[in-house]
Residue frames relative to the residue before (quaternion, step in Angstrom):
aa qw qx qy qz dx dy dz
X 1.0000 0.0000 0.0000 0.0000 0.00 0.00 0.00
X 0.1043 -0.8512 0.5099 0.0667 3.16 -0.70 0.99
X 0.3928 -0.8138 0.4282 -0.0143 4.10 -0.56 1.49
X 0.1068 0.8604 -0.4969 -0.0380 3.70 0.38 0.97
X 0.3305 -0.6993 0.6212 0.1255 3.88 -0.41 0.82
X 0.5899 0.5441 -0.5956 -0.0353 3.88 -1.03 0.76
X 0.7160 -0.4603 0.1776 0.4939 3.63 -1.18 0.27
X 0.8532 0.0199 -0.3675 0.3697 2.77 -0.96 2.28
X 0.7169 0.4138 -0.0858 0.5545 3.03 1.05 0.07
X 0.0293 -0.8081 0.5849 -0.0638 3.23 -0.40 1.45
X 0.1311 0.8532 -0.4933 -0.1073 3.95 -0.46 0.93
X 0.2095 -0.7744 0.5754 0.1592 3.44 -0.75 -0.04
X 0.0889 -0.7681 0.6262 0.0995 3.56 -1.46 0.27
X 0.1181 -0.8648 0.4497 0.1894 3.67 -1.28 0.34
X 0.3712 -0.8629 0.3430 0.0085 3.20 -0.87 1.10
X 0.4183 0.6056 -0.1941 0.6486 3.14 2.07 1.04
X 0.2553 -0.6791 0.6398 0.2536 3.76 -0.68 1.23
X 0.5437 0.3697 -0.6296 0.4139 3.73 0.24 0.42
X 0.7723 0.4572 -0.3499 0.2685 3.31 0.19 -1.27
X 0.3685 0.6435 -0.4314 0.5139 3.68 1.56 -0.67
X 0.7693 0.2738 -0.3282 0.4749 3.56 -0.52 -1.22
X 0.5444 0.5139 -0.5025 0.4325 4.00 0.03 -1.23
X 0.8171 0.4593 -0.2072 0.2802 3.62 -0.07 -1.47
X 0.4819 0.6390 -0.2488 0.5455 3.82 1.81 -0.66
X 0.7258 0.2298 -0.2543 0.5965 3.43 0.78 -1.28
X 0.6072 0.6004 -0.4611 0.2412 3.31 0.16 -0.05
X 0.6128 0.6766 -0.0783 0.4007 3.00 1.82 -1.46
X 0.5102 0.6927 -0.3023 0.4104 3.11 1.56 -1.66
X 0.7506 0.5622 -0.1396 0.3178 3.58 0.95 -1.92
X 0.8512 0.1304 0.0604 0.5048 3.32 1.02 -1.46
X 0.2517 0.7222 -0.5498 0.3357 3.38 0.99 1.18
X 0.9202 -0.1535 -0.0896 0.3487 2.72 -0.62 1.57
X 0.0388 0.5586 -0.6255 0.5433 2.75 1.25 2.39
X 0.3573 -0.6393 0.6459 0.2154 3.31 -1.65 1.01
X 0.1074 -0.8301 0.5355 0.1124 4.09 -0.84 0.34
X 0.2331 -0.6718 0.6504 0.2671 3.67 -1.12 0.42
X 0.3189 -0.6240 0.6750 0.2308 3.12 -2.12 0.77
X 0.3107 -0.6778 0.6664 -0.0020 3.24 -1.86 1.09
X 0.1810 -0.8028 0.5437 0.1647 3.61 -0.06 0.99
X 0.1844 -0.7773 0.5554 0.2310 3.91 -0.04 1.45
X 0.8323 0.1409 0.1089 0.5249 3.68 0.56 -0.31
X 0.5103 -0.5503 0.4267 0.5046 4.06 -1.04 -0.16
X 0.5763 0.6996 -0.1861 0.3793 3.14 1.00 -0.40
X 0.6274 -0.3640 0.1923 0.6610 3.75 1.36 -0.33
X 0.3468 -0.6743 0.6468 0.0820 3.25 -1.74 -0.19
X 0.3001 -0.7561 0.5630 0.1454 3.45 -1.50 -0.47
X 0.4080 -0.6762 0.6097 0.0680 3.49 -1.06 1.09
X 0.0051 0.7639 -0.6031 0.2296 3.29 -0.92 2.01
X 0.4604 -0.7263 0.4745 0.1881 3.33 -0.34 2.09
X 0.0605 -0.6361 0.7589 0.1254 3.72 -1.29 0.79
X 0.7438 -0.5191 0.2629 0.3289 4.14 0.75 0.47
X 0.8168 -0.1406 0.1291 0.5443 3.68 -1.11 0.07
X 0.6450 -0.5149 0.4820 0.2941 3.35 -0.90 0.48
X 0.7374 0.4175 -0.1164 0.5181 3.89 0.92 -1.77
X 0.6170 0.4846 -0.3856 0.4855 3.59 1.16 -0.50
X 0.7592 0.3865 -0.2751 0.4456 3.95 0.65 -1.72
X 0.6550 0.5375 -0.2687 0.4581 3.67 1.31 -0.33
X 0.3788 -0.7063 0.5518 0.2305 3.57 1.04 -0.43
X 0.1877 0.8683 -0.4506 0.0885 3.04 0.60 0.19
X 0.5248 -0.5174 0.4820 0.4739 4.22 -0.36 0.31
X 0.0630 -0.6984 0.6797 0.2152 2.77 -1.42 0.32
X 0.0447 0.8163 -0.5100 -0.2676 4.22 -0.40 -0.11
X 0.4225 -0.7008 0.5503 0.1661 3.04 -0.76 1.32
X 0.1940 0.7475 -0.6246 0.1162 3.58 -0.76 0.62
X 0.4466 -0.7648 0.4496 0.1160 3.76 -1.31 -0.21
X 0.6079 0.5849 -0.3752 0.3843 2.36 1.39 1.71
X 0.7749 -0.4652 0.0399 0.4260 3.45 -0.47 1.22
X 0.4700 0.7321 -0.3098 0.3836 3.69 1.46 -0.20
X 0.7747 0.3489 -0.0370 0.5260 2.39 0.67 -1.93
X 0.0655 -0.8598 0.5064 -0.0045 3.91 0.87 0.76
X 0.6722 0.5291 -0.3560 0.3760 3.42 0.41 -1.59
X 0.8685 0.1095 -0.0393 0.4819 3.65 0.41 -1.08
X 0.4371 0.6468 -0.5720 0.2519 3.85 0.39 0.55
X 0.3154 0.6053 -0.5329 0.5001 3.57 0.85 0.35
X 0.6623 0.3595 -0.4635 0.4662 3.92 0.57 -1.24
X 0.5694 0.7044 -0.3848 0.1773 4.25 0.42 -0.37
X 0.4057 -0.7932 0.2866 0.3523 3.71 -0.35 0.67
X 0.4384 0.5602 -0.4791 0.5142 3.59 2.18 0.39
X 0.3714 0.6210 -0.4723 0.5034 4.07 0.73 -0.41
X 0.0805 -0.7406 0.6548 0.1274 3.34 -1.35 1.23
X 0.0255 -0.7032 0.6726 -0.2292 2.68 -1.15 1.56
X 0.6262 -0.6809 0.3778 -0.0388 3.23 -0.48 2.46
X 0.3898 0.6993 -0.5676 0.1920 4.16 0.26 0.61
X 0.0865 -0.7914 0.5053 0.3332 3.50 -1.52 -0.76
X 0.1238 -0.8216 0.5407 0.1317 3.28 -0.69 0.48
X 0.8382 -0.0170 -0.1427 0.5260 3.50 -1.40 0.87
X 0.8487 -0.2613 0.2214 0.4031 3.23 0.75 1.13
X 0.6620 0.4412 -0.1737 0.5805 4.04 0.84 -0.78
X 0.3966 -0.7098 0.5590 0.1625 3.43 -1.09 1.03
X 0.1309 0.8171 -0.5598 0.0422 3.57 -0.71 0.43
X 0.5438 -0.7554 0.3240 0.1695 3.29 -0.77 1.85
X 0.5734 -0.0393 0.0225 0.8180 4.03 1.22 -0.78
X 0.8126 -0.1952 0.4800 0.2668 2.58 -2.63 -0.04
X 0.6457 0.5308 -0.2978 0.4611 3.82 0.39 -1.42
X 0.6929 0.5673 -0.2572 0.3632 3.44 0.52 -1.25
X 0.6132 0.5499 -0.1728 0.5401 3.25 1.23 -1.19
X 0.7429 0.4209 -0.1498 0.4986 3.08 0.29 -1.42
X 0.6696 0.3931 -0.3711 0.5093 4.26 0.72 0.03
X 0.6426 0.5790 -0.3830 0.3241 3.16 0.80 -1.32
X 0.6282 0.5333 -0.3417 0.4520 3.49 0.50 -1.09
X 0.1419 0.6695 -0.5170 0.5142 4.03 1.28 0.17
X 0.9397 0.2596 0.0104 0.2224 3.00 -0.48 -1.46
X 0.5317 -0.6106 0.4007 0.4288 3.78 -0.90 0.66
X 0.5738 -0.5397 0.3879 0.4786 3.88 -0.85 -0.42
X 0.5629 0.6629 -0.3998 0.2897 3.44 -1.12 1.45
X 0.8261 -0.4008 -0.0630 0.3912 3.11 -0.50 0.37
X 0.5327 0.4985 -0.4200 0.5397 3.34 1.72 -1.08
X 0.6801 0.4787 -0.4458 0.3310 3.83 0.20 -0.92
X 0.6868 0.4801 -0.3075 0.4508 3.70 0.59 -0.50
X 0.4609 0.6514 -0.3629 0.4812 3.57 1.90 -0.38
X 0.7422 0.4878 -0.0372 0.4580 3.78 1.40 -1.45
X 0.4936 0.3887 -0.5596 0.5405 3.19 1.34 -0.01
X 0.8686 0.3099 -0.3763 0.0887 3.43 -0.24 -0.94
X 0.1826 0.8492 -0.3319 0.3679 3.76 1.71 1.06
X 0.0733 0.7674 -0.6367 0.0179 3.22 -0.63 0.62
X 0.5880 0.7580 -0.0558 0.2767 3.57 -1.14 0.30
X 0.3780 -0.5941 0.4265 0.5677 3.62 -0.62 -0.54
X 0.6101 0.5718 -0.3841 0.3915 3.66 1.06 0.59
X 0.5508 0.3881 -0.4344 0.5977 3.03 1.24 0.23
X 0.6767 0.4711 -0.3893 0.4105 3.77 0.55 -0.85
X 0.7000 0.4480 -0.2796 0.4807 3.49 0.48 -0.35
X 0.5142 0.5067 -0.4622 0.5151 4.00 1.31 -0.52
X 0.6324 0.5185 -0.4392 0.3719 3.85 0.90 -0.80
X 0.4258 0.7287 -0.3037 0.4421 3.81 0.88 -0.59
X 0.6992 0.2354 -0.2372 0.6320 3.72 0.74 -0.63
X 0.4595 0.4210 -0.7082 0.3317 3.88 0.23 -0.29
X 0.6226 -0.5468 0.5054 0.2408 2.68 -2.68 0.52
X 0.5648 -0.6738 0.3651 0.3063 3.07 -0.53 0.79
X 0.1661 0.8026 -0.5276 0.2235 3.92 -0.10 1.44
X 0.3910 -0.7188 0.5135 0.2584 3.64 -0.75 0.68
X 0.6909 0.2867 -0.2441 0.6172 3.78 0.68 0.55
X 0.1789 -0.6522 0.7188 0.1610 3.87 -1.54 1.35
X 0.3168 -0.5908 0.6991 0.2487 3.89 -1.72 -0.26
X 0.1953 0.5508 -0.8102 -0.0450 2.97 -1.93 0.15
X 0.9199 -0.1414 -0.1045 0.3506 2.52 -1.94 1.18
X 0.7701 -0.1553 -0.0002 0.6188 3.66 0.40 1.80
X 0.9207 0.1766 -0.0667 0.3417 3.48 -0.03 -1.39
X 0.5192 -0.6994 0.4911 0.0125 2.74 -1.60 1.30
X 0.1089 -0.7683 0.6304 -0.0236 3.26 -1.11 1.60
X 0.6274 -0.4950 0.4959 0.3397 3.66 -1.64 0.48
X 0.5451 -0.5575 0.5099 0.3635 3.91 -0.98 0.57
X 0.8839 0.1058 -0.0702 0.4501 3.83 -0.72 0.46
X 0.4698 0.7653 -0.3223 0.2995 2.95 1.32 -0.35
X 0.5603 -0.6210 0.2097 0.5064 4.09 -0.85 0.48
X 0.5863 0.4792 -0.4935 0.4278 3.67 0.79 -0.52
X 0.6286 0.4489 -0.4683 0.4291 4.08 0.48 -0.97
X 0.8689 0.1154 -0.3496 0.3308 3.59 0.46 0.02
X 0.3563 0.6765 -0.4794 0.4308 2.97 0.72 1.37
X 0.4198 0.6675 -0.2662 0.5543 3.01 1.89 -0.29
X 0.8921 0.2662 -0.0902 0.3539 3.21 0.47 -1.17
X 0.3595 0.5483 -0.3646 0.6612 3.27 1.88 0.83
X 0.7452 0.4555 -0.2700 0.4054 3.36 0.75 -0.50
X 0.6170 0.4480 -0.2304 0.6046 2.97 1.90 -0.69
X 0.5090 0.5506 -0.3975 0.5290 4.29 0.88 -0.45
X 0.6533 0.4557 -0.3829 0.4679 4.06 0.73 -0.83
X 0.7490 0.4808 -0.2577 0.3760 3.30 0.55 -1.44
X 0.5842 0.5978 -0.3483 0.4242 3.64 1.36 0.05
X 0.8096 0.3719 -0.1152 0.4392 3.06 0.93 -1.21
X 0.5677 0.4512 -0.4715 0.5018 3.42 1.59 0.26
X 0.7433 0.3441 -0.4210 0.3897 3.78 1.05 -0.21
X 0.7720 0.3663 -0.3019 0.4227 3.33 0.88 -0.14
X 0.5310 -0.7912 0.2693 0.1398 3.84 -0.53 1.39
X 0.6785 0.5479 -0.1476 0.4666 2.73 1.67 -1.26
X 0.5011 0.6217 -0.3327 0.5017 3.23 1.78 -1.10
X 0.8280 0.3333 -0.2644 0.3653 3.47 0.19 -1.44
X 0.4462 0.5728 -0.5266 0.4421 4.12 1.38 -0.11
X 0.6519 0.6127 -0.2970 0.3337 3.48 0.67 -1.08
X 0.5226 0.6122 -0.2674 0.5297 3.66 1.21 -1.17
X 0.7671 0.3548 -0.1924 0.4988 3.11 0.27 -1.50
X 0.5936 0.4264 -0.5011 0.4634 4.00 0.09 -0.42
X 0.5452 0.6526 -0.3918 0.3513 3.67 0.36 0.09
X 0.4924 -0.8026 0.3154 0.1176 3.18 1.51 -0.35
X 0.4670 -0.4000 0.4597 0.6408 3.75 -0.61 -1.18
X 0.5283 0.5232 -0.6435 0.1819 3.90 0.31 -0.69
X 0.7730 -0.3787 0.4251 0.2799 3.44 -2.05 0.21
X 0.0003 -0.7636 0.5883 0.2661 3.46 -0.76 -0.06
X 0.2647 -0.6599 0.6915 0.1275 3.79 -1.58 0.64
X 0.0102 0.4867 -0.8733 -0.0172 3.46 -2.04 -0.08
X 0.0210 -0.7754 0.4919 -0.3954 2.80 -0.57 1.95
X 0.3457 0.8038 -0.3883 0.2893 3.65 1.51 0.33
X 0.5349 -0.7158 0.2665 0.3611 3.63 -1.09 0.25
X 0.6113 0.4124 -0.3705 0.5648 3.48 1.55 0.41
X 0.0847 -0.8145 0.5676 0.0853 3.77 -0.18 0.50
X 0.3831 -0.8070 0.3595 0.2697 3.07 -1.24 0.97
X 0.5270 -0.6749 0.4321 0.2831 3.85 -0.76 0.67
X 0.6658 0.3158 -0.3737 0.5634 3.72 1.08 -0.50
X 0.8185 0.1182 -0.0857 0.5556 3.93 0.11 -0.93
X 0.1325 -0.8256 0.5276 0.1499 3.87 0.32 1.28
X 0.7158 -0.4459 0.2739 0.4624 3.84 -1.05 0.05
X 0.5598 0.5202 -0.4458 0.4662 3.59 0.92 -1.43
X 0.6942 0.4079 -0.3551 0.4750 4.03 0.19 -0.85
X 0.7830 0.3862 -0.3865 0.2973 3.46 -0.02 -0.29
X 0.5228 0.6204 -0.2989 0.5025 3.28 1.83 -0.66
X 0.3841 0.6066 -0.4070 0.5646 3.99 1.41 -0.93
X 0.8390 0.3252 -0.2685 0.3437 3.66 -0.60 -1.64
X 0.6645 0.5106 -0.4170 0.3520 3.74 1.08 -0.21
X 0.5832 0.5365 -0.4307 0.4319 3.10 1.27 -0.97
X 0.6779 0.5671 -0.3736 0.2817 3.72 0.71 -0.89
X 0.7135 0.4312 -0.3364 0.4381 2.93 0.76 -0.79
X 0.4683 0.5100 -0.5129 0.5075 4.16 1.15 -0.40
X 0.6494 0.5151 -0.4662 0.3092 4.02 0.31 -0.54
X 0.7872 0.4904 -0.2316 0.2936 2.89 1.05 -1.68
X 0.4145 0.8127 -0.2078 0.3528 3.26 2.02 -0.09
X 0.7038 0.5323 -0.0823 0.4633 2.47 0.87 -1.76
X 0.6625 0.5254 -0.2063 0.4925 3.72 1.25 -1.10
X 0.5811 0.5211 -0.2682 0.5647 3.42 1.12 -0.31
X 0.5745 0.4201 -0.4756 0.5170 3.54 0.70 -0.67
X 0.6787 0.4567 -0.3989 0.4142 3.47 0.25 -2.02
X 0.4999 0.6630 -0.4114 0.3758 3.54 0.11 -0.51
X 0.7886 0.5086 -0.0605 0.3404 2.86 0.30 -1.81
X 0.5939 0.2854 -0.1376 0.7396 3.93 1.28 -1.33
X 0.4483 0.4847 -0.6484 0.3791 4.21 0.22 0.56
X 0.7319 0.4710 -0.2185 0.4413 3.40 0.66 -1.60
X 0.6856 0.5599 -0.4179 0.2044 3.62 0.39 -0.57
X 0.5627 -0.4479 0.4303 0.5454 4.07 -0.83 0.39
């Protein structure tokens, strides 16, 4: 085995069909796991996995809703995901979150049940007005109650829909983004990415909660 020491960077090679194979399976396991060094002595030390590379790094995640990004686009508000609020079914987040665009009637009841770039794009024709409704009352665009709305609507997803909320949670501690190439001007990504992490906390507390009480 051969041990090369420069600044940052420690490499090594092996020069043994045992060690070859040992070093494959070994690889198979922790490719691209990040590790800390422990000096046992002056004399050498030892490498001690802290996991995946994106987990021990934190790494962003952006959560978007597009076939890439498979593992977690369920967490996205184009991702249909079945909930209700104040009573009114609504097919994704988007759907919700356009429909209210719209005065009460049929096209608006056309937009709850959208998901998608078909709901995002049904929002495109609303009339252009500086204030959405639900149920009677009227809120300013972007404003803190309009996005309080949509926190209210991101919970009600992820408590009815399982897969949505496993997804949230596989996310871990890493950050989350919404990063896309049209941002929105009333509820930008950085804010919508905020209301996910909350709601993964508020999760998480609810479990812990949840195994406190048990026998």
């Amino acid at each position: 085995m051969r041990i090369i020491l420069k600044t940052g960077i420690l490499a090594f090679a092996f020069d043994t069909e045992e060690n070859l194979q040992a070093f494959a399976e070994w690889r198979a396991v922790y490719g691209g796991h990040v590790f800390a060094f422990e000096a046992d002595s002056d004399r050498g030390g030892s490498f001690h996995d802290l996991g995946p590379r994106e987990d021990a790094c934190r790494e962003p995640i952006n959560i978007t809703f597009s076939r890439k990004n498979e593992q977690f686009r369920l967490i996205s508000n184009l991702a249909p995901s079945p909930f209700v609020l104040n009573g009114k079914l609504y097919a994704s987040v988007e759907g919700f979150w356009q429909s209210m665009k719209f005065p009460e009637g049929d096209r608006r009841q056309a937009v709850t049940q959208l998901w998608g770039d078909d709901a995002k794009r049904a929002g495109a024709k609303a009339p252009p007005i500086g204030q959405v409704s639900l149920a009677g009352q009227v809120y300013p665009v972007g404003g803190s109650e309009h996005r309080d709305l949509i926190l209210r609507a991101c919970r009600a997803k992820f408590d009815a829909n399982p897969p949505a909320r496993a997804a949230l949670l596989a996310t871990g501690d890493r950050p989350l983004t919404h990063k896309v190439r049209h941002d929105s001007k009333t509820i930008p990504g950085v804010v919508l990415a905020e209301m996910w992490m909350r709601i993964r906390r508020e999760l998480r507390d609810r479990a812990d909660d949840v195994a406190a009480q048990a026998p």
